[in-house]
MARTORMAR-179129 format. One line per field, with one value per residue (C-alpha): residue number from 1; residue in three letters; y, z, x. Coordinates in steps of 0.02 Angstrom, whole numbers, plus 50000, padded with zeros to 5 digits. Example, Ala and Ser with C-alpha at 12.3 -4.5 7.8 and 13.67 -1.06 7.14 Angstrom:
MARTORMAR-179129
resi <- [1, 2]
resn <- [ALA, SER]
c2 <- [49775, 49947]
c3 <- [50390, 50357]
c1 <- [50615, 50684]
END
This chain:
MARTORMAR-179129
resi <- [1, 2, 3, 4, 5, 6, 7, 8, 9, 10, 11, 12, 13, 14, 15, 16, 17, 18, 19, 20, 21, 22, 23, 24, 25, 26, 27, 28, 29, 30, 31, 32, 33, 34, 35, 36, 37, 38, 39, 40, 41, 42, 43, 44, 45, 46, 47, 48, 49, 50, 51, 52, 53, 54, 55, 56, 57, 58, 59, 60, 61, 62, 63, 64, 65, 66, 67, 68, 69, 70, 71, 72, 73, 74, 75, 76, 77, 78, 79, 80, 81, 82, 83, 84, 85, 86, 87, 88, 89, 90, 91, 92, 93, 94, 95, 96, 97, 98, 99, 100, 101, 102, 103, 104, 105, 106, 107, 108, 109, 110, 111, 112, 113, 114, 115, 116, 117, 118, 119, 120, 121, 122, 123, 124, 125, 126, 127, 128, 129, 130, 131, 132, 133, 134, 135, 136, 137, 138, 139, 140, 141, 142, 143, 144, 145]
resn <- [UNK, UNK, UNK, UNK, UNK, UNK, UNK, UNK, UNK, UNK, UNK, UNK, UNK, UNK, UNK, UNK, UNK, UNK, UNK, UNK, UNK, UNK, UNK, UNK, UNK, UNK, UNK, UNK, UNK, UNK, UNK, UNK, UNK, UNK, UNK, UNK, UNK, UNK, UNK, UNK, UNK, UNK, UNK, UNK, UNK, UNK, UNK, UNK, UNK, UNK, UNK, UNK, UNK, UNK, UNK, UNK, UNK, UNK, UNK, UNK, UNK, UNK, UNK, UNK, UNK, UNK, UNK, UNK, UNK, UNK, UNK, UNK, UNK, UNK, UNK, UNK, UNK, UNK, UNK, UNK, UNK, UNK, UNK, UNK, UNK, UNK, UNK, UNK, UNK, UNK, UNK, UNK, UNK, UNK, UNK, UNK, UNK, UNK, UNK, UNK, UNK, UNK, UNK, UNK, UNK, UNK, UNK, UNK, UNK, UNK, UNK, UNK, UNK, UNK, UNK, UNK, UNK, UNK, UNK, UNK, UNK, UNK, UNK, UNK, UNK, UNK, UNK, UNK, UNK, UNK, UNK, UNK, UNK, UNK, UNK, UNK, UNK, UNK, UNK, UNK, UNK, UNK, UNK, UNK, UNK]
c2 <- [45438, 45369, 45459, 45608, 45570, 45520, 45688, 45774, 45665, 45709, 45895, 45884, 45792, 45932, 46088, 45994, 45992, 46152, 46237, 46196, 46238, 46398, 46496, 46465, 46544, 46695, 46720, 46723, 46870, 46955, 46962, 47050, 47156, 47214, 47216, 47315, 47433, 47483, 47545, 47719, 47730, 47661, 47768, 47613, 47600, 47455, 47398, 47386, 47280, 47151, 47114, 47039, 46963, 46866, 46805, 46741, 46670, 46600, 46509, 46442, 46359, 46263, 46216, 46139, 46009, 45992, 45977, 45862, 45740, 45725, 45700, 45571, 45473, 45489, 45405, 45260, 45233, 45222, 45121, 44992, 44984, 44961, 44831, 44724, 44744, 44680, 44521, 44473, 44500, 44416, 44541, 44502, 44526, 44564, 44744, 44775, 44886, 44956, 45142, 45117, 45103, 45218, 45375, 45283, 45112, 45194, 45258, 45101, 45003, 45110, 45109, 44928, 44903, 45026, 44916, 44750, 44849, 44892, 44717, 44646, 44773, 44711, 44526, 44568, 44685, 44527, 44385, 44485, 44516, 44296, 44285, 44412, 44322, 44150, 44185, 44254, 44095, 44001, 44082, 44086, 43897, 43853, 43929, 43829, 43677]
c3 <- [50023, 49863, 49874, 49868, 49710, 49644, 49665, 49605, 49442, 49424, 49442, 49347, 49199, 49231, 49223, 49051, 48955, 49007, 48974, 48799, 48742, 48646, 48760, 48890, 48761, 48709, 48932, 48946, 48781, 48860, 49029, 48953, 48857, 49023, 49102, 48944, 48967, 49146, 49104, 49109, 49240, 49340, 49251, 49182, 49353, 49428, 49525, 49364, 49275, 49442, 49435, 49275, 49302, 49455, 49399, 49229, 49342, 49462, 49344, 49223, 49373, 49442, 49246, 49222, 49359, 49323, 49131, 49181, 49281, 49145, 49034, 49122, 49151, 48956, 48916, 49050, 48966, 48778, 48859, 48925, 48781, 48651, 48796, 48736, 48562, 48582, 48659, 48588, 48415, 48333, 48396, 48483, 48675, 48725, 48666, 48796, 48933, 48786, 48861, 49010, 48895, 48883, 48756, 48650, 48667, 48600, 48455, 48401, 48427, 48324, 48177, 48192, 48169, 48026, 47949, 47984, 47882, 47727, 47729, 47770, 47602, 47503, 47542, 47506, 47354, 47302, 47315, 47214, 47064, 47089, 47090, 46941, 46849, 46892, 46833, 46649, 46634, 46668, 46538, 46415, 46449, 46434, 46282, 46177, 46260]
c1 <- [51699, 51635, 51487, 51576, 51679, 51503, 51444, 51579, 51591, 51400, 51432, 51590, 51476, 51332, 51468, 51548, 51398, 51348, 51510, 51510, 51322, 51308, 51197, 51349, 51454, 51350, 51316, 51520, 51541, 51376, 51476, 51649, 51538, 51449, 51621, 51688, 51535, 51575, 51731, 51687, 51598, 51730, 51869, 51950, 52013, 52160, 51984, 51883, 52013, 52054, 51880, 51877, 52061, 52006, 51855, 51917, 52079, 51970, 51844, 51968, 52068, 51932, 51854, 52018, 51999, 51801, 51850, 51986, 51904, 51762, 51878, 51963, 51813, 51774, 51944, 51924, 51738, 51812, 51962, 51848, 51758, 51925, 51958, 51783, 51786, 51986, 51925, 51762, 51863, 52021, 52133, 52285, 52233, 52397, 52354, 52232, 52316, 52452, 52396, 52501, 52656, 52787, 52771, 52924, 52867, 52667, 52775, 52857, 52716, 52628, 52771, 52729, 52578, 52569, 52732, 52619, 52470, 52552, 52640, 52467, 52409, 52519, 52482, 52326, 52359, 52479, 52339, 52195, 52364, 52375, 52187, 52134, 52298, 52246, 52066, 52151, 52223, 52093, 51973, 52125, 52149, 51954, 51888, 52048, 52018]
END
């Protein structure tokens, strides 16, 4: 079985990066236009305009699964690595598996953590004020003394 899923992430990877080259593109517009062509020759007929529906019906079904699964494996890849640099750093490893949260919970963690970052700003922003203060005084206090 996993030899299957193998192959179908390797396909899946192989139909990704070949659905979004240009020359893809420019093959899918030369297509229509050939479609858009045949037109009259086929009298615009309920035939002519299926063929194109199907097809285009068709194809974007099964890219959304290919697309999907490569997209999937993409976000597992980046999670993994967001996992590593999260524990080889000072982060708080309790983070690591946050993903699996709750759409809500995502959103007040984030409110958070944007809270703790201005707070941690203005600590900041507050130290260099005592420091570039502290250094004023210091070169007011040396030159009199």
């Amino acid at each position: 079985m996993s030899g299957k899923i193998d192959a179908f992430s390797r396909f899946a990877n192989a139909v990704s990066k070949q659905s979004g080259k240009p020359g893809t593109f420019a093959f899918a517009v030369g297509a229509v236009l050939l479609w858009a062509a045949t037109g009259p020759i086929f009298d615009f007929s309920e035939t002519w305009q299926l063929v194109v529906n199907t097809a285009t019906t068709i194809i974007t079904f099964l890219m959304v699964f290919v697309l999907q699964n490569s997209q999937n494996r993409d976000s597992a890849a980046l999670q993994a690595k967001l996992d590593e640099l999260i524990l080889t750093s000072s982060a708080e490893n309790e983070y690591i598996g946050i993903e699996k949260l709750e759409e809500h919970e995502l959103e007040r963690l984030t409110e958070l953590l944007k809270q703790h970052a201005r707070d941690a700003h203005d600590h900041a922003l507050h130290q260099k004020i005592s420091n570039a203060v502290g250094k004023k005084r210091k070169r007011r206090v040396d030159p009199a003394a």
